[in-house]
N, C-alpha and C positions, 0 to 999 in steps of 0.2 A: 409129532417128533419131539420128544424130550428137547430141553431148551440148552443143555448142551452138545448136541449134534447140531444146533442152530449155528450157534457161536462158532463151534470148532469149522463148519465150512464157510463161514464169513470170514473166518481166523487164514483159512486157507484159498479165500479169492482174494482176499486184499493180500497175501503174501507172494501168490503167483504174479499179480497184476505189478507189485511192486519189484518184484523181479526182475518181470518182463520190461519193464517200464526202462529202470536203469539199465540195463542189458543194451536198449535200444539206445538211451543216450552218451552210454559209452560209445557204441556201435557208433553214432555219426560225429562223434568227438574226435576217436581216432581217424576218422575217415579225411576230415575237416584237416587235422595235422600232416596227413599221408600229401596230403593235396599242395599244400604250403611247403614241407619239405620239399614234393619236386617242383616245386616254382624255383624253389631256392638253387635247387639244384640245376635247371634249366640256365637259370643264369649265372652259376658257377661254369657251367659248359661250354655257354658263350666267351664267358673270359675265356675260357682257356684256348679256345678256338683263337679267338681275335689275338691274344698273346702271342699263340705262333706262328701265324699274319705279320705283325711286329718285327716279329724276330727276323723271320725270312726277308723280311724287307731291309731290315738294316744288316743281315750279313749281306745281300746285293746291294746297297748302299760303298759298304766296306770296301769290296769289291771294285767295285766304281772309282772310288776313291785312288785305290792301288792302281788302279790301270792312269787314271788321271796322274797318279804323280809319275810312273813310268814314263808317260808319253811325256811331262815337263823334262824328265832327267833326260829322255832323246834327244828333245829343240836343246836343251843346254848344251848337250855333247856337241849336237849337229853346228851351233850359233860359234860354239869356242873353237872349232873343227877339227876335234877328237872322230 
């Protein structure tokens, strides 16, 4: 084989391999960030979940509170004998 038909498929393994190679490192780079994204994401969910736990809890809070001062304004009425 003539000595450049040597070279040109040496030229064209180390090009495919180098290809391949970064292809593959991209490949688990992005994979790597998809993963970390849904962690992130996972616990952005949570918050958001536990947030409207919160919430519901202090509008029954709220609630509680209303009826608490209702029933003091009753004994007031009832005490002054309104």
């Amino acid at each position: 084989m003539p000595d450049v038909v040597v070279v040109s498929l040496i030229s064209l393994a180390g090009t495919l391999f180098g290809s391949i190679a970064g292809i593959m490192t991209a490949n688990r780079l992005t994979t790597y960030r998809v993963e970390e994204l849904e962690k992130k994401v996972d616990k952005f969910n949570n918050l958001v979940e536990r947030t409207f736990k919160l919430e519901q809890s202090t509008a029954r809070q709220w609630d509680r509170i209303d009826e608490i001062k209702s029933d003091i304004a009753e004994i007031k009425a009832t005490i002054r004998g309104e």
